[in-house]
C-alpha positions as CSV (number, residue, x, y, z in Angstrom):
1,X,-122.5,15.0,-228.5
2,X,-120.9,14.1,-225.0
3,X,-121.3,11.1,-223.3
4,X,-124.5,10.2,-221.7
5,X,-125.3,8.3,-218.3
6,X,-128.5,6.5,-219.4
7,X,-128.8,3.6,-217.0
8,X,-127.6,4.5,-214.0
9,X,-127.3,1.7,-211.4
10,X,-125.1,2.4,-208.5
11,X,-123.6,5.7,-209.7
12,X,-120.8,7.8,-207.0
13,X,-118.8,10.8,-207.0
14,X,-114.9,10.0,-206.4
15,X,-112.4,12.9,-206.3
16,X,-109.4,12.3,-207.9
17,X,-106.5,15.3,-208.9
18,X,-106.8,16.3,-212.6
19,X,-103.7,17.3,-214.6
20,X,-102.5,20.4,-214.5
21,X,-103.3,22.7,-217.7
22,X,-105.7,20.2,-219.4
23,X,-109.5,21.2,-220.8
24,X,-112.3,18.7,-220.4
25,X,-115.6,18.5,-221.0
26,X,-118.4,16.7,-218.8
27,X,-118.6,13.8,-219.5
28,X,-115.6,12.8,-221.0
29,X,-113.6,9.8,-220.0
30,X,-110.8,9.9,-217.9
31,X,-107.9,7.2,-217.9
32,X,-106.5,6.4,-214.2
33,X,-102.7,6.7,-213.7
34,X,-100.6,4.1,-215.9
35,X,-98.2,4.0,-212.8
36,X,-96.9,5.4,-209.8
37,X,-95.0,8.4,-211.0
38,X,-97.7,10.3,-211.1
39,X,-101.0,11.3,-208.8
40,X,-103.5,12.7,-211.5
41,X,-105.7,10.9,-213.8
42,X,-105.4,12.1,-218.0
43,X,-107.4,12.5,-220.7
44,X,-108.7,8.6,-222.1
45,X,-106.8,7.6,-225.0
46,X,-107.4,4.6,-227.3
47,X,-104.1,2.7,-226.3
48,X,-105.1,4.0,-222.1
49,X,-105.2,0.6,-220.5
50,X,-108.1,1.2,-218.0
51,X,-110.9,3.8,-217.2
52,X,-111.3,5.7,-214.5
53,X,-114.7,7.4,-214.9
54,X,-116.2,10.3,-216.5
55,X,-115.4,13.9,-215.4
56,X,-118.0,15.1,-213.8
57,X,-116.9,19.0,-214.4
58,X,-115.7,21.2,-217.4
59,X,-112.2,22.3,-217.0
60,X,-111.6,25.5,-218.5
61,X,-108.2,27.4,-219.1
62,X,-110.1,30.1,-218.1
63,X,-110.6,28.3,-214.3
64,X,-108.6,29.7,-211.5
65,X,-107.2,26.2,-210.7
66,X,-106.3,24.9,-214.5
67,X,-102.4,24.9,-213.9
68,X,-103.3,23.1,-211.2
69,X,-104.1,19.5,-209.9
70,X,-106.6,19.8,-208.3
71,X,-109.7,17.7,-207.2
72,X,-112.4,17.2,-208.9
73,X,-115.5,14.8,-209.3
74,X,-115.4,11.8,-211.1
75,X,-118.4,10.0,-211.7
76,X,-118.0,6.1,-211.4
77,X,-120.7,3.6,-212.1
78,X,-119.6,0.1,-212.9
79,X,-123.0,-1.4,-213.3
80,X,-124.0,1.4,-215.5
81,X,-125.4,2.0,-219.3
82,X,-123.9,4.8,-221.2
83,X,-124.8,6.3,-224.7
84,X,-121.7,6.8,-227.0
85,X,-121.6,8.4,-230.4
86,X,-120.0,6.0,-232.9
87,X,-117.0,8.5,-234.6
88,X,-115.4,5.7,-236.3
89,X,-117.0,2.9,-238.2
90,X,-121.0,2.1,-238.8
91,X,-122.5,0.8,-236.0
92,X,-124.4,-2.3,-236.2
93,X,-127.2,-4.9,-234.6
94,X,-123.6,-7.1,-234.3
95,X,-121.9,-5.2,-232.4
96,X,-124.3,-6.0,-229.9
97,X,-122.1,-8.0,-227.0
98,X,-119.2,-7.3,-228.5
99,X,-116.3,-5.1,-227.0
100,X,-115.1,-1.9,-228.6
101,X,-112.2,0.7,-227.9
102,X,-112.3,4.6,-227.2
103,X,-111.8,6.4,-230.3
104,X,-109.5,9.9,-229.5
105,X,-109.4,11.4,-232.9
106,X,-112.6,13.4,-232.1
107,X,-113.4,16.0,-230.1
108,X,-115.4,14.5,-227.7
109,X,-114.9,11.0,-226.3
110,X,-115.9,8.6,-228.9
111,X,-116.2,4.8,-229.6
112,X,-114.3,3.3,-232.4
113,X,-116.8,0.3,-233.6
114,X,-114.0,-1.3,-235.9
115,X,-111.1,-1.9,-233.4
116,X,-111.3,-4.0,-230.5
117,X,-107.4,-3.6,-228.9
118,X,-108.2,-2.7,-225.6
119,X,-112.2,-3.1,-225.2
120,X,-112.8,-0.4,-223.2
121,X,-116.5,-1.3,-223.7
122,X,-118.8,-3.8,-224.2
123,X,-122.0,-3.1,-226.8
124,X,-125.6,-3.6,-225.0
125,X,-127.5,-2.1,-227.8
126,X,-127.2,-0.5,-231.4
127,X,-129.0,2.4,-231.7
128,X,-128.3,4.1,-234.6
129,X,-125.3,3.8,-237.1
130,X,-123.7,6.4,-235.2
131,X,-124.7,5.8,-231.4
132,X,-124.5,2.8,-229.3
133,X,-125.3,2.4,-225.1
134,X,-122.7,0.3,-223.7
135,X,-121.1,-0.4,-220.3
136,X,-117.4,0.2,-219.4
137,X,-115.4,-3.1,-219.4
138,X,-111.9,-2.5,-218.1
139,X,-112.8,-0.1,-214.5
140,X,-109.3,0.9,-212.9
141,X,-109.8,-0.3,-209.9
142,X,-111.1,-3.7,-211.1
143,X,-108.3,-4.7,-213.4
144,X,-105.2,-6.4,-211.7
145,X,-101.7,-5.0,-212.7
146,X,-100.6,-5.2,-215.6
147,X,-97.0,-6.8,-215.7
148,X,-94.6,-5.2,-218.3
């Protein structure tokens, strides 16, 4: 099941250039650039630093523009609640306020309940063993650089 917006507080629409030749699905996170040498966002991972949003568009390689990077909407909402499905682990009533990373083994863009590297989000409420509502922790744009 794809990600859900269920609280949404300030949501907006930014337009940022996708990678060439990549599928998505809406809904699915996006990962900002990890640096200058490129000016397209990617698919999230679970090592991605930072999040960018959630594509607000399916890309198919059926589209006339999938080789290319082009435009498209990204839907950014700091303040926001969104519904994940739990792919790995159990979820819990403790993993209420605690942080939690992407899982990318699955299809669709999952949370991983047992590994907290990069805490891509923080836990607002269990709601099942398998689905949690959370808010996004680590926004792009309000992280400071990372120095390597």
């Amino acid at each position: 099941m794809p990600t859900k917006h269920r609280l949404p507080v300030n949501p907006r629409i930014e337009y940022w250039a996708k990678v060439a030749s990549t599928a998505f699905a809406p809904m699915d996170v996006v990962a900002s650039a990890e640096d200058a040498s490129q000016n397209t966002f990617a698919a999230m991972t679970a090592t991605a630093a930072n999040i960018l949003g959630f594509i607000n568009q399916e890309i198919l390689s059926t589209d006339s523009d999938y080789a290319s990077e082009t435009k498209v909407g990204i839907l950014v909402d700091e303040d926001g609640v969104f519904e994940f499905d739990v792919d790995t682990g159990t979820a819990d009533a403790n993993d209420e306020g605690g942080f939690i990373d992407v899982d990318d083994t699955a299809p669709d863009d999952a949370v991983d309940v047992t590994a907290s590297t990069e805490d891509h989000f923080q836990v607002t409420a269990f709601l099942s063993g398998t689905l949690v509502q959370g808010r996004v922790a680590v926004w792009s744009h309000r992280q400071p650089p990372v120095i390597r």
